[in-house]
ZANU-577244 format. One line per field, with one value per residue (C-alpha): residue number from 0; residue in three letters; x, y, z. Coordinates in steps of 0.2 Angstrom, whole numbers, padded with zeros to 4 digits. Each point is the difference from the previous one (the first is absolute). Last residue first. Example, Ala and Ser with C-alpha at 12.3 -4.5 7.8 and 13.67 -1.06 7.14 Angstrom:
<zalos>
nr <- 1_0
rest <- SER_ALA
px <- 0068_-0006
py <- -0005_-0017
pz <- 0036_0003
</zalos>
This chain:
<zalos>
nr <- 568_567_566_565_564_563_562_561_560_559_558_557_556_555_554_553_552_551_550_549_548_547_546_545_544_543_542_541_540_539_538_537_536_535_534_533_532_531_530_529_528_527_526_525_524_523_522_521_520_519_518_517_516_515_514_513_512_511_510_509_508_507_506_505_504_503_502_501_500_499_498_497_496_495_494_493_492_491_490_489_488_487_486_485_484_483_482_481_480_479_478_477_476_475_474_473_472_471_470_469_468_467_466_465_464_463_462_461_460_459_458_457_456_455_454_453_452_451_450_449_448_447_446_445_444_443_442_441_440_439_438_437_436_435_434_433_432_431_430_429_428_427_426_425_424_423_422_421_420_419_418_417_416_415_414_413_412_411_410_409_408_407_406_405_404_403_402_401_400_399_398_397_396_395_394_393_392_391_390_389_388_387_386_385_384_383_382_381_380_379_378_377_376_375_374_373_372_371_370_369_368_367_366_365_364_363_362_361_360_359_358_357_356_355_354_353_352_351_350_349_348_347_346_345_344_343_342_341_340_339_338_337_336_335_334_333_332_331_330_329_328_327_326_325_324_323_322_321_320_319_318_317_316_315_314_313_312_311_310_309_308_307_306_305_304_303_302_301_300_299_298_297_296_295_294_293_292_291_290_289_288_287_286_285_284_283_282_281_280_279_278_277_276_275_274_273_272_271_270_269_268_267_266_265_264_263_262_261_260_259_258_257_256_255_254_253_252_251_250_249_248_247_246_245_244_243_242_241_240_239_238_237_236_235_234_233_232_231_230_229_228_227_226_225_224_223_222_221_220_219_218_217_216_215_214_213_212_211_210_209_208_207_206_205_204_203_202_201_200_199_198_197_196_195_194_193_192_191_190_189_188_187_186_185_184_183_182_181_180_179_178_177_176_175_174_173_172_171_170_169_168_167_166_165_164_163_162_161_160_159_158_157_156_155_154_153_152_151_150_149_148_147_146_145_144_143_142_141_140_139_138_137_136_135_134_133_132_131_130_129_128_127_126_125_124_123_122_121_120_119_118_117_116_115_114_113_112_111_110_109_108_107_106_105_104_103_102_101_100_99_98_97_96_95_94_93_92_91_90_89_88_87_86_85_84_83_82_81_80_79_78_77_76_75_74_73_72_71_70_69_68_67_66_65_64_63_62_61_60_59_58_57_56_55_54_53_52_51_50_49_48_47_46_45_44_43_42_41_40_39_38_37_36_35_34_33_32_31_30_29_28_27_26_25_24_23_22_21_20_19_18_17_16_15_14_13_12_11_10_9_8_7_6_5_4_3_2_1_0
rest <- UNK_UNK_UNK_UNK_UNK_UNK_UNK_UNK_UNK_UNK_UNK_UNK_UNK_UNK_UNK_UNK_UNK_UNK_UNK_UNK_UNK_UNK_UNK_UNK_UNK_UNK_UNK_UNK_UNK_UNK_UNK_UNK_UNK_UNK_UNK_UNK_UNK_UNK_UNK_UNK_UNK_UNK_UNK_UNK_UNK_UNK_UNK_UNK_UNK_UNK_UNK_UNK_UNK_UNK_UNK_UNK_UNK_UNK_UNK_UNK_UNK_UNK_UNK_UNK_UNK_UNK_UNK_UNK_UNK_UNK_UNK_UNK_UNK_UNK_UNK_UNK_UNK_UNK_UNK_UNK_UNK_UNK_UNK_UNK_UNK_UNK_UNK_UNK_UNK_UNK_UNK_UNK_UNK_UNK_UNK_UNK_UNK_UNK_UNK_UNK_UNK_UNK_UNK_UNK_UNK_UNK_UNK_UNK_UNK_UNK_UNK_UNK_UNK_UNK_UNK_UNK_UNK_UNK_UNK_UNK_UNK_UNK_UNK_UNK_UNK_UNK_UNK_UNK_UNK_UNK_UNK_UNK_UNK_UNK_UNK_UNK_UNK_UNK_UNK_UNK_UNK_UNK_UNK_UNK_UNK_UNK_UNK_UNK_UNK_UNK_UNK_UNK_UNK_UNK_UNK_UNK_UNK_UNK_UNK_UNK_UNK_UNK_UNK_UNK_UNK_UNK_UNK_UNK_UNK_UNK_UNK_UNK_UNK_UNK_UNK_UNK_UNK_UNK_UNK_UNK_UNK_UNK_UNK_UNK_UNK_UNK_UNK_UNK_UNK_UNK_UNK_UNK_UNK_UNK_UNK_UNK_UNK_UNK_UNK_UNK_UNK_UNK_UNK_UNK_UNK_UNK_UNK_UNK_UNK_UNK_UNK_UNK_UNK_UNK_UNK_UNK_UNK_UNK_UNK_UNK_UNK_UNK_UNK_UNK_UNK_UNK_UNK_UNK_UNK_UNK_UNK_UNK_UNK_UNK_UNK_UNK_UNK_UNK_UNK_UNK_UNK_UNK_UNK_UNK_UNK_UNK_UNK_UNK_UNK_UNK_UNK_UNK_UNK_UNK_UNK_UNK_UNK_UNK_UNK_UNK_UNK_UNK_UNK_UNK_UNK_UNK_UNK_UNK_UNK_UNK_UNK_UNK_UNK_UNK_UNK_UNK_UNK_UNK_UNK_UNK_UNK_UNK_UNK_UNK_UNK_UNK_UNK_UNK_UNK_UNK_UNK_UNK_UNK_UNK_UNK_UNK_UNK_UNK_UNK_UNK_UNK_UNK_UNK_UNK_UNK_UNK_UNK_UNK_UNK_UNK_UNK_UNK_UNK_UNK_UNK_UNK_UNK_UNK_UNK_UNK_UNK_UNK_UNK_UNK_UNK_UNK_UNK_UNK_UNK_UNK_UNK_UNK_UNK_UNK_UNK_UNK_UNK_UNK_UNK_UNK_UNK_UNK_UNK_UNK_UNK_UNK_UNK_UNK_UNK_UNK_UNK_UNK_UNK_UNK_UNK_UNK_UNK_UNK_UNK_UNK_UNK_UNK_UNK_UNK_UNK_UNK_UNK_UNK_UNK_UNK_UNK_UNK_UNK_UNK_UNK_UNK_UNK_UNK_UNK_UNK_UNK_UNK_UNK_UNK_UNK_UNK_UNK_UNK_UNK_UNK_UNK_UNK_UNK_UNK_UNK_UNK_UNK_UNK_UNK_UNK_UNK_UNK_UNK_UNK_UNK_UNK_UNK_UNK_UNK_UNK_UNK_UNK_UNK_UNK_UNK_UNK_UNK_UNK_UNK_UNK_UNK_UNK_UNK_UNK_UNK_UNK_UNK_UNK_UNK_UNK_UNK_UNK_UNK_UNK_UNK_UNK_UNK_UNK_UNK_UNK_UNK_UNK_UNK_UNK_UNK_UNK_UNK_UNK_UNK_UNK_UNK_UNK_UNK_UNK_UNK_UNK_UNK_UNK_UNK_UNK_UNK_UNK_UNK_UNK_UNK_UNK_UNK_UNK_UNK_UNK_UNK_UNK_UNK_UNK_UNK_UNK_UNK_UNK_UNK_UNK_UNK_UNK_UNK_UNK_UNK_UNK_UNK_UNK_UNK_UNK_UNK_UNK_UNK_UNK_UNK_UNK_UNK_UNK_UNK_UNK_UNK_UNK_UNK_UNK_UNK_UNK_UNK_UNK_UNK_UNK_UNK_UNK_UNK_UNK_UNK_UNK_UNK_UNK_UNK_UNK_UNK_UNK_UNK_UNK_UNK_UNK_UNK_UNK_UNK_UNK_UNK_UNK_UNK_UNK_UNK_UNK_UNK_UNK_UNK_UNK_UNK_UNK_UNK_UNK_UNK_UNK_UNK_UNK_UNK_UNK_UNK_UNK_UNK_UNK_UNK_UNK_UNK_UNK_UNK_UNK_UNK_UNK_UNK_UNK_UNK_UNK_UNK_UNK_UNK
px <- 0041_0000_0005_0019_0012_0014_-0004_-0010_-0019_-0010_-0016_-0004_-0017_-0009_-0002_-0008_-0015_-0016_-0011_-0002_0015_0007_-0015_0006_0018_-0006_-0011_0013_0015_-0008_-0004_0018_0006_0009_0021_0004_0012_0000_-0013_0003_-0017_0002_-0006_0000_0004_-0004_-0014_-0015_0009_-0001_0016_0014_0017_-0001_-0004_0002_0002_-0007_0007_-0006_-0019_-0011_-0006_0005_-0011_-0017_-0004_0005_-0004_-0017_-0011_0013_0013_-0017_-0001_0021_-0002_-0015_0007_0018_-0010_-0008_0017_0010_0013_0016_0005_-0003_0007_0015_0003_-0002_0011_0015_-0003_0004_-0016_0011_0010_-0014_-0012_-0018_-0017_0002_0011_0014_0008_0015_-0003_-0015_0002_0007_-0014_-0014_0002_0003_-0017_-0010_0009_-0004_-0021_-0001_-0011_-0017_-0005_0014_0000_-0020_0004_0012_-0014_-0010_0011_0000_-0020_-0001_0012_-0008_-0009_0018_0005_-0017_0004_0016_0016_0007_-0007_0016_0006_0016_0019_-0005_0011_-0007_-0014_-0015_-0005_-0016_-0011_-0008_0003_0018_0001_0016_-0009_-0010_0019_0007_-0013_0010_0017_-0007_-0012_0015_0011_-0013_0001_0018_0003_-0009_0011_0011_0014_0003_0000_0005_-0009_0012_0017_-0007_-0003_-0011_0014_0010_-0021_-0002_0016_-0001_-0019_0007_0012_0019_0016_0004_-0015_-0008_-0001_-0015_-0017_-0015_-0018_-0014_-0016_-0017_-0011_-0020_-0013_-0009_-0018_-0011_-0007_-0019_-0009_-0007_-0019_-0008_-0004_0003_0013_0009_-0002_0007_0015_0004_-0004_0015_0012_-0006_0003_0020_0002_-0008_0011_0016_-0001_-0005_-0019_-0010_-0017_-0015_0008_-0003_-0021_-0001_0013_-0013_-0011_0009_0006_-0019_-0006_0013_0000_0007_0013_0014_-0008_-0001_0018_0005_-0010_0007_0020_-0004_-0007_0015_0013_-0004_-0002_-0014_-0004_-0017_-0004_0018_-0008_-0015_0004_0014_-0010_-0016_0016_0007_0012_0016_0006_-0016_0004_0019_-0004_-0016_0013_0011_-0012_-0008_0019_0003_-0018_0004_0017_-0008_-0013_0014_0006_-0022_0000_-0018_0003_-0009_-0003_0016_0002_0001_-0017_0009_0018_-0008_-0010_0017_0007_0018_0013_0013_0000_-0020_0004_0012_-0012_-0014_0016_0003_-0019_-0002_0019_-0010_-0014_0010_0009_-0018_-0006_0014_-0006_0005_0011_0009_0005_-0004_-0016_0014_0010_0016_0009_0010_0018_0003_0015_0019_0007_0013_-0004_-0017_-0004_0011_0006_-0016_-0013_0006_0005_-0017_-0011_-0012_-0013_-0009_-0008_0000_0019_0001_-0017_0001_0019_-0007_-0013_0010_0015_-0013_-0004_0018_-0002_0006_0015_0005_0012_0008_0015_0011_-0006_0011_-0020_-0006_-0007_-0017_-0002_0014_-0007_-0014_-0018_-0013_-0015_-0004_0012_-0004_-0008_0014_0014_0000_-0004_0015_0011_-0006_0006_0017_0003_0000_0014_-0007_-0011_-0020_-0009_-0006_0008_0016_-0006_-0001_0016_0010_-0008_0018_0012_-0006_-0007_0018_0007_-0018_0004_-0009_-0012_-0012_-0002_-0005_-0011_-0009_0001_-0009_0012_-0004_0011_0015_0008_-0014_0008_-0007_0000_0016_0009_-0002_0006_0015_0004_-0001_0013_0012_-0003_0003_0019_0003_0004_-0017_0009_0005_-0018_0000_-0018_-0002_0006_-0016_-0010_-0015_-0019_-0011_0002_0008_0016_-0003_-0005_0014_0012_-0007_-0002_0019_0004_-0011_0010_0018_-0005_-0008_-0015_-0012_-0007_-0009_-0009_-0008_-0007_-0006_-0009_-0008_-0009_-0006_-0008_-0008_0006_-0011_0001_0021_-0003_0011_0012_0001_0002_0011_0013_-0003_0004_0014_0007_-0002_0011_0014_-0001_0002_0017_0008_0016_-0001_0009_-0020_-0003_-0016_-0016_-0005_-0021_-0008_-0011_0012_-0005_-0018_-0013_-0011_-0018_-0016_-0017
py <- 0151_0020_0010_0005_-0012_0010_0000_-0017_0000_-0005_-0001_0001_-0007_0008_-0006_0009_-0009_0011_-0018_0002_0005_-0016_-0011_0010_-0006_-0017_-0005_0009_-0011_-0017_0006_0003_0016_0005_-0001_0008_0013_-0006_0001_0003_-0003_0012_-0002_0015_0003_0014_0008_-0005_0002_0019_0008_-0007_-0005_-0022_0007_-0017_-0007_-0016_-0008_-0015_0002_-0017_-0010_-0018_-0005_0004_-0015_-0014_0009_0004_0010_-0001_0013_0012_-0001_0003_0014_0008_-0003_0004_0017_0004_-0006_0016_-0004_0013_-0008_-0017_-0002_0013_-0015_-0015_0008_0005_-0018_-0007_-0012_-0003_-0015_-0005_-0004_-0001_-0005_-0020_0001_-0011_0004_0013_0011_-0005_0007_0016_0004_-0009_0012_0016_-0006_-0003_0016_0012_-0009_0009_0014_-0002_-0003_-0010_-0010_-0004_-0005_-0014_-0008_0002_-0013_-0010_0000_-0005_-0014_-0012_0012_0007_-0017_-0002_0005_-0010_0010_-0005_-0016_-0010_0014_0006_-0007_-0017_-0012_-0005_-0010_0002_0017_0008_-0016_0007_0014_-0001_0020_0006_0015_0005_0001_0009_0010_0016_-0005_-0004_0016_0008_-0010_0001_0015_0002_-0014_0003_0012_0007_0011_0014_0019_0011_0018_0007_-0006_0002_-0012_0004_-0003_-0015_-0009_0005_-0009_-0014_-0003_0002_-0014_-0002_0005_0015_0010_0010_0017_0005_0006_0000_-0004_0004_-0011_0001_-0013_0008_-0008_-0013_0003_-0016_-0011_0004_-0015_-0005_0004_-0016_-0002_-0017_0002_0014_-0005_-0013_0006_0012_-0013_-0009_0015_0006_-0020_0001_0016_-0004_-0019_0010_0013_-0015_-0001_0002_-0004_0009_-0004_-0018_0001_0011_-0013_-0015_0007_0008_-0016_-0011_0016_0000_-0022_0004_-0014_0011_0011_-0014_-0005_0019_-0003_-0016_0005_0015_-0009_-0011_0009_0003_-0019_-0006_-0014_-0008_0014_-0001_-0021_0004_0012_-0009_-0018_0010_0006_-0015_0006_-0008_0019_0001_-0015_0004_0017_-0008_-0015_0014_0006_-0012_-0007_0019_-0003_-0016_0006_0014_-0012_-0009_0014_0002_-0019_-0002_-0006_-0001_-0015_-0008_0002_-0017_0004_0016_-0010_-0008_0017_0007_-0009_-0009_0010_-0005_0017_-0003_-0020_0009_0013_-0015_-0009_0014_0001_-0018_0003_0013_-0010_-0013_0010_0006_-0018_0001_0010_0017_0006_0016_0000_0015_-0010_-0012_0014_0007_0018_0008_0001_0015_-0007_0003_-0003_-0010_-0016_-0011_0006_-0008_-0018_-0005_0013_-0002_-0018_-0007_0009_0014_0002_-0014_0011_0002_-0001_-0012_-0010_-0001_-0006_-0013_-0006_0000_-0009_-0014_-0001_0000_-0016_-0016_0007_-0008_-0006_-0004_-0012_0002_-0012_-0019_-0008_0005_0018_0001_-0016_0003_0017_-0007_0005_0011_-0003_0005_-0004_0001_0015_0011_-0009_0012_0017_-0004_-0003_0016_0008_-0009_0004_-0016_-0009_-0015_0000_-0003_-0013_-0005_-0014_0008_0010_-0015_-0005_0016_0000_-0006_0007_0017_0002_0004_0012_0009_0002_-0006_0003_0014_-0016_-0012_0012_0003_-0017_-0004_-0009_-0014_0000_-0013_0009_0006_0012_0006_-0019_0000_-0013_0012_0013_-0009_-0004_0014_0010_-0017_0005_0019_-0004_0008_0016_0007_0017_-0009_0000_-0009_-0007_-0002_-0020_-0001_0005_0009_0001_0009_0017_0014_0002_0003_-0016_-0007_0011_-0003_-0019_0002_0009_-0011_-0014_0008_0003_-0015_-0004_0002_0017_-0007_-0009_0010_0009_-0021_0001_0017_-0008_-0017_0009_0013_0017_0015_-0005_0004_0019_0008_-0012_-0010_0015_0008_-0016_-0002_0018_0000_-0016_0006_0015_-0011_-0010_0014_0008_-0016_0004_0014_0017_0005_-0001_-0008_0012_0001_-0005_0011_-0005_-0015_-0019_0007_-0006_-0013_0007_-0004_0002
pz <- -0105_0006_-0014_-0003_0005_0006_0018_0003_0003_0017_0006_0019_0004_0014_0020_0014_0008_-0002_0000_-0019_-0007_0009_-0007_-0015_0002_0005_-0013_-0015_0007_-0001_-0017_-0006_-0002_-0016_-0003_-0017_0010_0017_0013_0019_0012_0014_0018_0010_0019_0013_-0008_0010_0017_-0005_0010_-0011_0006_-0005_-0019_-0005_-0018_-0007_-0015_-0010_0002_0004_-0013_0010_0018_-0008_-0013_0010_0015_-0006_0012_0013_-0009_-0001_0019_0002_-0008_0008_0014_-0002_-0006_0015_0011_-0007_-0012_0006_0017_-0001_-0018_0006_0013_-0012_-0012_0013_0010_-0019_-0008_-0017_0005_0011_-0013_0008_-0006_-0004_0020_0002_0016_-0001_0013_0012_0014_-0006_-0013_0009_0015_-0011_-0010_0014_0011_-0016_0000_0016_-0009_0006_-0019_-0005_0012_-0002_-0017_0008_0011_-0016_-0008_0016_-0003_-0019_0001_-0012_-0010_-0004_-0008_-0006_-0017_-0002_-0002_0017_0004_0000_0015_-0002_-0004_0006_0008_0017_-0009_-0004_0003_-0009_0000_0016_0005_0012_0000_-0010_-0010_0016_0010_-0013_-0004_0003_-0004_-0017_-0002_0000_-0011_-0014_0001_-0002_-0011_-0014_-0010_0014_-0007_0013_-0002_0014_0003_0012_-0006_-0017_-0013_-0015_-0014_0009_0001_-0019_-0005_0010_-0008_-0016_0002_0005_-0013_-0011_0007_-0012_0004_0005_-0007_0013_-0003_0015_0002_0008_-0003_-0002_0008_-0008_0000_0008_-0015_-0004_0002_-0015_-0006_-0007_-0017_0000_-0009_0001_0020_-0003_-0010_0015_0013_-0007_0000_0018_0006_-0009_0009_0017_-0001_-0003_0015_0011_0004_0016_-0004_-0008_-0018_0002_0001_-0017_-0008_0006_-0009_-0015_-0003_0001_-0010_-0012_-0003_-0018_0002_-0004_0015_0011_-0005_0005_0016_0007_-0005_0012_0015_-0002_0002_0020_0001_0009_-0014_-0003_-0011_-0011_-0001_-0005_-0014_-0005_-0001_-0011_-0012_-0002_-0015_0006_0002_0009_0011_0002_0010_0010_0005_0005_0010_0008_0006_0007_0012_0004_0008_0008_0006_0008_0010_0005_0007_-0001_-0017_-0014_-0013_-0008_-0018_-0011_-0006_-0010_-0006_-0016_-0006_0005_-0014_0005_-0006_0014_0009_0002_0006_0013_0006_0003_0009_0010_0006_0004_0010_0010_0003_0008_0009_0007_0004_0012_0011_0007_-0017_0000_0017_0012_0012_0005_0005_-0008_0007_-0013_0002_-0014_-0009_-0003_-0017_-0007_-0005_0005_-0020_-0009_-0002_0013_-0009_-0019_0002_0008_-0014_0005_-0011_0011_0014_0018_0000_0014_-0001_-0017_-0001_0011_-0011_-0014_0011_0001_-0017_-0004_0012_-0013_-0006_-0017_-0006_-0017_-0004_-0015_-0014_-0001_0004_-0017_-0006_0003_0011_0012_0001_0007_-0011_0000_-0011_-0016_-0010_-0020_-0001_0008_-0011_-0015_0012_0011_-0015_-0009_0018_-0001_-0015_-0014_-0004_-0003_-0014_0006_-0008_0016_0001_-0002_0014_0012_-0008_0005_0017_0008_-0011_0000_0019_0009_-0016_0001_0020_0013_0014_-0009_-0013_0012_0011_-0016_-0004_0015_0013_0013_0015_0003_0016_0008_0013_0019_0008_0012_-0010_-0018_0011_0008_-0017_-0009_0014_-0004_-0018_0001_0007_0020_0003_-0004_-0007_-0017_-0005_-0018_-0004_-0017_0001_0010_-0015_0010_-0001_0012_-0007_-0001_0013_0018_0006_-0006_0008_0017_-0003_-0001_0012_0012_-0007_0002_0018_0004_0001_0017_-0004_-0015_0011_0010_-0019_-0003_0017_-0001_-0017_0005_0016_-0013_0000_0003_0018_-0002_-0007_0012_0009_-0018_-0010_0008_0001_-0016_-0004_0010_-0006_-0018_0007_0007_-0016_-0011_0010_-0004_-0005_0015_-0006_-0002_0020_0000_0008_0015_0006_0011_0014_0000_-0003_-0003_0014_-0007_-0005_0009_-0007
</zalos>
């Protein structure tokens, strides 16, 4: 299948001080679009995007404005752009010549009442409700509601409200730009004004290498499926019954990024189904899904179902896999009650090992946090303390992977704009790139994993990066990081932070403290959970202090109370 070459292997961003910094990035991202993703675009299609490049200035501004806003539907006396240069009308004109506006479009009333204002539609529905029986000065909403029954077809605007209304447009390829925004962004969250107004700003991005076989979509017929699938979410977010949306869901994929896309539509449908009360529909539909989440939501509406054996079943099979610290606790629990039930014997849970912790009074600090304050308490010039939170391992296994974590897998990069991988907290995002990740656990244990991350450090200073903050990642903490944490436990770290990066990547101590001087490489750091007065752990916190109380990595909770205040909070 052969892909245009890009305009530029990696596309620049508008300077912001330009007046029409937007168009210079809707330009880009046409002009990536059409070199990237042009044989998923229709003859009829490509030709309209060549054109758009043949307006004017002030037109292609313009368009670029409209397409941004919400909608389809404009009142051209709305449209006040001082930027173009030139009046909105003569701008209108060479797009309504040029074929991209309907100027005399048929309106719903809906569209009719979003359009204009209460004073506007008064004195020129007033008779229809009069007839009605309705006084005149109703709300708009109980206006909309009075009228709804007797139009029911669109109408001009001329029509609705006599030929001296304002004028109302409408552009006549929004499905167009839908299409193309798809094909850009990879997904229709994103509106046109958050991603060209803002996010081709200021920061510097990983170029990532795109091939044909890296897009999102391959064929066409896959857009299409995925704008099936976003208008099945749409009709869900509208209220319409998910026993209406279920036949309207598109069959499987081949395409596994689209799967995961399937698979979340499956189970929020299964969500609004049993809230709905079709319980048969959820239970089918969280089975049908691949969603981590929704191997959970399926058993415990098995179990209010009173389907124990069919639950403790496929429960018995699921608990042989490699689960995530919530799903093994939230299984254990169900295959408790089964087991009560059924009178089968439970799995006995693993013993927790025992979290250390320490509690400290100090004085209290007239300004800064209880984290400040302990880490000023504990530093020495030979044991420094440093505030990391999540950033420092997280960081680590950042400039590790940072050349697994940008790969061109398909569906991960679709554009040259992406702050990490699309994939990233999807369940097969590691599946994906299985072998390069055990490329970088062989670093570790043949110890040249120090030059990977020293390389990626320096070469790639201030690249976006989901893993790593560069305000906090110092040379000084990075090199006592490499010095005092031995590679054993980065790996058994940064294996856990893979099981469930959603879950895995936040939890993480406060503090850590380096004892850069000490003999026993197994005692040359600590990490140190701080905890005010009143202040409890949270259970993201608990997993990973006893997985860390497990696995002999030093870390403890550090309890604080106040001088002066008596008992501890």
């Amino acid at each position: 299948m052969a892909v245009r070459n890009p305009i530029s292997p990696q596309p620049g961003t508008a300077d912001l001080n330009n007046p029409l910094y937007y168009l210079e990035n809707m330009e880009t991202v046409l002009g990536w679009v059409q070199s990237h993703h042009g044989d998923l675009l229709t003859a009829e299609e490509l030709d309209r995007l060549a054109s758009f490049h043949t307006l004017s200035l002030p037109a292609r501004a313009l368009l670029a404005r409209m397409v941004m806003r919400t909608g389809d539907l404009f009142r051209s006396d709305k449209l006040k752009y001082p930027e173009l240069g030139v009046p909105e009308q003569q701008a209108l004109a060479e797009l309504t010549d040029t074929g991209w506006l309907d100027t005399d479009p048929l309106l719903s009333l809906d569209e009719l009442f979003r359009l204009f204002t209460l004073g506007e539609l008064r004195p020129a529905l007033g008779a229809f409700l009069k007839a009605a029986g309705e006084p005149a000065n109703l709300p708009k909403g109980q206006m909309r509601d009075a009228l709804l029954s007797r139009f029911s077809g669109p109408l001009t605007v001329a029509d609705w409200l006599g030929e001296r209304a304002k004028p109302v447009i409408r552009l006549k390829t929004m499905a167009l730009f839908d299409r193309v925004r798809l094909m850009f962004f990879g997904n229709l969250r994103q509106s046109w004004s958050d991603f060209v107004l803002v996010e081709l700003g200021h920061q510097r991005y990983e170029p990532v290498t795109f091939t044909p076989e890296s897009r999102a979509f391959q064929h066409r017929s896959e857009v299409d499926l995925y704008i099936a699938m976003h208008q099945c979410r749409e009709w869900l977010d509208a209220g319409v019954p998910a026993v209406e949306v279920w036949p309207d869901v598109p069959g499987p994929s081949d395409n596994a990024w689209l799967t995961s896309r399937r698979d979340r539509l499956l189970l929020e449908l299964g969500r609004q189904a049993e809230r709905q009360g079709e319980r048969e529909l959820a239970v089918e539909s969280f089975a049908s899904s691949g969603h981590r989440e929704a191997r959970l939501k399926r058993l415990r509406l098995l179990e209010r179902l009173k389907r124990h054996r069919e639950a403790w079943a496929i429960a018995s099979e699921w608990q042989n896999q490699e689960l995530s610290d919530a799903e093994a606790q939230g299984l254990a629990r169900i295959l408790k009650r089964l087991a009560s039930r059924l009178g089968q014997t439970p799995p006995q849970p693993a013993a927790k090992p025992p979290i250390r912790d320490i509690t400290l009074t100090l004085p209290k600090p007239e300004v800064g946090s209880v984290e400040y304050a302990v880490q000023h308490h504990l530093y020495r010039d030979d044991a420094p303390v440093f505030y990391v939170e999540n950033t420092l391992i997280n960081g680590l296994f950042g400039l590790l992977c940072w050349q697994t974590i940008f790969a061109p897998v398909p569906g991960a990069f679709i554009h040259p704009f992406h702050v990490g991988p699309a994939d990233l907290t999807r369940e097969d995002f590691v599946s994906r790139r299985q072998a390069s990740f055990n490329q970088c656990f062989g670093l570790l244990a043949e110890g040249s994993y120090r030059d990977r991350i020293l390389e990626n450090y320096r070469a790639k200073q201030g690249t976006t990066n989901p893993f790593v903050i560069w305000p906090v990642i110092t040379e000084e903490l990075l090199s006592l990081g490499l010095d005092c944490i031995p590679a054993e436990d980065l790996e058994r770290l940064f294996r856990r932070l893979l099981l469930n990066i959603r879950e895995h990547r936040s939890g993480f101590p406060d503090l850590i403290r380096f004892f850069p001087g000490a003999t026993d490489t197994a005692k040359r750091y600590e990490m140190i959970e701080v905890k005010g007065p009143g202040d409890r752990l949270q259970d993201h916190q608990i997993r990973w202090l006893e997985f860390f109380a497990g696995e002999g990595i030093p870390a403890s909770v550090c309890y604080v109370r106040w001088q002066g205040d008596g008992v501890m909070g």
